[in-house]
N, C-alpha and C positions, 0 to 999 in steps of 0.2 A: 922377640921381647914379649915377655906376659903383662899382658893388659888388663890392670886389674881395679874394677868399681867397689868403691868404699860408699857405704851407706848406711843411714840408722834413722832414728824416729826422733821426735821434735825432744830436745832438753836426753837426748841418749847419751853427748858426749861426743860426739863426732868431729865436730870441730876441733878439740883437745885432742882424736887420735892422728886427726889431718897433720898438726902441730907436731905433733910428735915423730911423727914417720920424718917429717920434713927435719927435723934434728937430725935425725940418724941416717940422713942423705940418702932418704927415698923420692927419686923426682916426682912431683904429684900437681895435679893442673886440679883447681877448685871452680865448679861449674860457676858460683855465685860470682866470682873474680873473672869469669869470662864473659856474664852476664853484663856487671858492669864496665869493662871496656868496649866491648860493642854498641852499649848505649850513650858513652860520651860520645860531647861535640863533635858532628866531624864524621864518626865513627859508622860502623856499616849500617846499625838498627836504628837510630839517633830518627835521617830525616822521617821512615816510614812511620814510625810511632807516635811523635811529631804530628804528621798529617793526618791519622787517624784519630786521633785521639784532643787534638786539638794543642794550643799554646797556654792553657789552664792547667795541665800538668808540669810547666817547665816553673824553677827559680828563676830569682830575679838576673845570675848570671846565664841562663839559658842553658844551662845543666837541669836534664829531667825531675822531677821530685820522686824518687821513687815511694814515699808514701801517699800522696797524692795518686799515684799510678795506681799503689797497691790497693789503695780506696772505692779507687772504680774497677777495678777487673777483680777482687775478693766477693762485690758485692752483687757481680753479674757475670754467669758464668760463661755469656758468648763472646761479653769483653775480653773474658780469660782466653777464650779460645783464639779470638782475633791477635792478643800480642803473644799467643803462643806460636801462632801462625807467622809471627814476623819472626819472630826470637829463634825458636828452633834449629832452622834450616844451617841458621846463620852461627848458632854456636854450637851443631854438630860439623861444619866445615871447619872454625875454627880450632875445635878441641881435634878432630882430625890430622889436622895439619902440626900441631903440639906435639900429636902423639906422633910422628912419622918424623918430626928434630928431634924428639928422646930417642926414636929407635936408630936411626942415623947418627949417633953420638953414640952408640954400641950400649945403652943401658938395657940390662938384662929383664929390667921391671918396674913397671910406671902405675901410679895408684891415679884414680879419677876420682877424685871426690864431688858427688853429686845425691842430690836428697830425696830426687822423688826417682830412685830409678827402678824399683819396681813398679808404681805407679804408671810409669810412662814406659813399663816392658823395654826396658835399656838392656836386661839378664844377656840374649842373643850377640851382643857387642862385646861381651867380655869373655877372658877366660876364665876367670872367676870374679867372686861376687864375696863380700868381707862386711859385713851388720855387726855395727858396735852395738849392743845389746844394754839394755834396762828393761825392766818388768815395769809394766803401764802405772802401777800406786807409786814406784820412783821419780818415773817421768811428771806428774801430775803433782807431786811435792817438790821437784826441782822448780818446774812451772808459776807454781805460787810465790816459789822463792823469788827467781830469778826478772820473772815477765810483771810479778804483781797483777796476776788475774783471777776474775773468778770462775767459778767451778765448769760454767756456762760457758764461756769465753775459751776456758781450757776444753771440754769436751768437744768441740765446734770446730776447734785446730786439730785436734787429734783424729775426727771424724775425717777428715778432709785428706789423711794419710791413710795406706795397707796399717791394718794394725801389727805391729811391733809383734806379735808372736806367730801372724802369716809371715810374715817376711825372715822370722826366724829360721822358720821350714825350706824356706826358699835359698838360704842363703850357704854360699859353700863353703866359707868360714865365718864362724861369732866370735868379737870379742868383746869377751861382757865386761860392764862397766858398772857393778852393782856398787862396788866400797868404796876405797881411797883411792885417790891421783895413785899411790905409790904402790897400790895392788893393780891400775889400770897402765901405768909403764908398763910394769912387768907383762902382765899378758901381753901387752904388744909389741915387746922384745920377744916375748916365746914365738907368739905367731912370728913373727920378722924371722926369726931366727930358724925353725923351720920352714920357713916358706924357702927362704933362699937357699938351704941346704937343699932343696928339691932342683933348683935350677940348672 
């Protein structure tokens, strides 16, 4: 089975190509949606994070806050490192184990959708590597639209990622997302449609 990482840059559209593949029954496991099951109650990340970080980041039902969370590990970068340290281990086993029920179900090809994965040198784990694409002055007017930040705010988040035209170079396939929804189907029916004709 080809195991294949989907990724792009903050307001690139990613999410929309995630959605999309998923119509057109491509199995695809989304890192964020495995983030948040491991962190509920109960759940494998839950007590560690918990006792690290203290009972000031939980809601009133005892469900994590993840903006409270994201408040303290944004603002300190060893905090980040600490629940990277919990998180990690635990949702490369999980997303492992994902991937090995798609291939055991005979699917010829599974998309990973996850956001920092040139950041975190993920490239060695897949067979290929798929950046939905936007040029940085798109990203930064979707941003304004969408997030309602400023210029500040926006430069600070995009600092914090590969820039979108390193990852470009990096990447084994692009599909750009510069126009309309119905010019960004399309290329990702073309990519789809040659990818699988190769299988």
């Amino acid at each position: 089975m080809k195991w294949i990482g989907l990724t792009g840059g903050i307001a690139t559209g990613k999410s929309t190509v995630s959605q999309l593949l998923r119509t057109r029954g491509v199995p695809l496991i989304d890192a964020d949606q495995v983030v948040h099951e491991i962190q509920a109650p109960g759940a494998e990340a839950y007590q560690a994070i918990v006792d690290h970080f203290d009972k000031g980041i939980l809601n009133n039902d005892g469900t994590i806050n993840r903006r409270a969370l994201g408040g303290i590990v944004f603002s300190d970068p060893t905090q980040l490192k600490a629940l990277e340290s919990i998180l990690h281990p635990i949702i490369y086993q999980k997303v492992e184990e994902k991937r090995r029920d798609l291939e055991a179900l005979g699917h010829k090809m599974a998309v990973y959708d996850v956001p920092l994965l040139y950041e975190k040198h993920l490239e060695p784990r897949f067979d290929d590597c798929v950046l939905v694409y936007a040029p940085k002055a798109l990203q930064v007017q979707r941003m304004k639209k969408r997030d309602q930040l400023s210029d500040e705010e926006i430069e600070k988040r995009l600092s914090q990622q590969l820039s979108i035209e390193e990852k470009k170079k990096r990447a084994d396939f692009v599909i750009e997302n510069s126009g309309s929804l119905e010019d960004l189907e399309k290329a990702v029916d073309t990519w789809l449609k040659n990818y699988q004709d190769q299988l």
